[in-house]
C-alpha positions in Angstrom: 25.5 -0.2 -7.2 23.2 1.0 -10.0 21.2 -2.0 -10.0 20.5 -1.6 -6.1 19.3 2.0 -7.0 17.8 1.1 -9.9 15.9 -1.8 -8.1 15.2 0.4 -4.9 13.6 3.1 -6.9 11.1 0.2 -8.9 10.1 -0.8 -5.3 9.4 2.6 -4.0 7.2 3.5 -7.6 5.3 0.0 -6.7 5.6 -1.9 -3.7 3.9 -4.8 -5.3 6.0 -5.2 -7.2 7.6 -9.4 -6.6 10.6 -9.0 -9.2 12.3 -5.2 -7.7 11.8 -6.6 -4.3 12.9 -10.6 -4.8 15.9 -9.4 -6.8 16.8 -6.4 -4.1 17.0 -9.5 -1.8 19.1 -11.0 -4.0 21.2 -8.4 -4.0 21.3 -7.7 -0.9 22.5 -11.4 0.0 25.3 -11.9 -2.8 26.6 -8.1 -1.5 26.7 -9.9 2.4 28.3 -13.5 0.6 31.4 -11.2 -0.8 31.9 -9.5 2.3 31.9 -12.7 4.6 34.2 -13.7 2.2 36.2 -10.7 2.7 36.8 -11.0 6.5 34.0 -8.1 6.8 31.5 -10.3 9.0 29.8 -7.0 10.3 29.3 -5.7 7.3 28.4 -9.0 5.6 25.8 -9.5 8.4 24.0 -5.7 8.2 23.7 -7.1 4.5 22.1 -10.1 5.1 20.1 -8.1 7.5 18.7 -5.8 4.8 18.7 -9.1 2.6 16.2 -10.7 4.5 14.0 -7.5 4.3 13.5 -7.5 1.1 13.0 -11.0 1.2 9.7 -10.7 3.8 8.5 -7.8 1.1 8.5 -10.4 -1.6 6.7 -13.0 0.7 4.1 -10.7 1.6 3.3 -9.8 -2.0 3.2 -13.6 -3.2 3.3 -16.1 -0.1 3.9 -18.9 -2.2 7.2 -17.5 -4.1 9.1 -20.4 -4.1 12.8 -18.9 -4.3 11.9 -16.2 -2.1 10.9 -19.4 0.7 14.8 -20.7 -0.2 16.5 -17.6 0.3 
């Protein structure tokens, strides 16, 4: 939780910023991976959702991010 705050507040200060907005997507996406796991498929999916965001935010910055293009 504090790192998702922590993270979210980096990538408000700069939205350039590759690392706040890669690892928010990260995240995001492990958050959604314990839900599913959970049984919580709606939940997992709004995280995935949000995951994927971020995601696009670090592939604008840097096109050619290569683990933002896996995730």
């Amino acid at each position: 939780e504090g790192a998702l705050e922590a993270l979210t507040r980096a990538a408000q200060l700069d939205p350039k910023n590759l690392a706040a907005n890669y690892q928010l997507g990260l995240l995001h996406f492990d958050v959604g991976e314990q839900l599913w796991a959970a049984g919580r498929a709606d939940a997992a999916r709004a995280e995935f959702r949000e995951a994927v965001t971020w995601l696009d935010r670090a592939l604008e910055i840097s096109p050619d991010f290569g683990k933002g293009l896996l995730l």
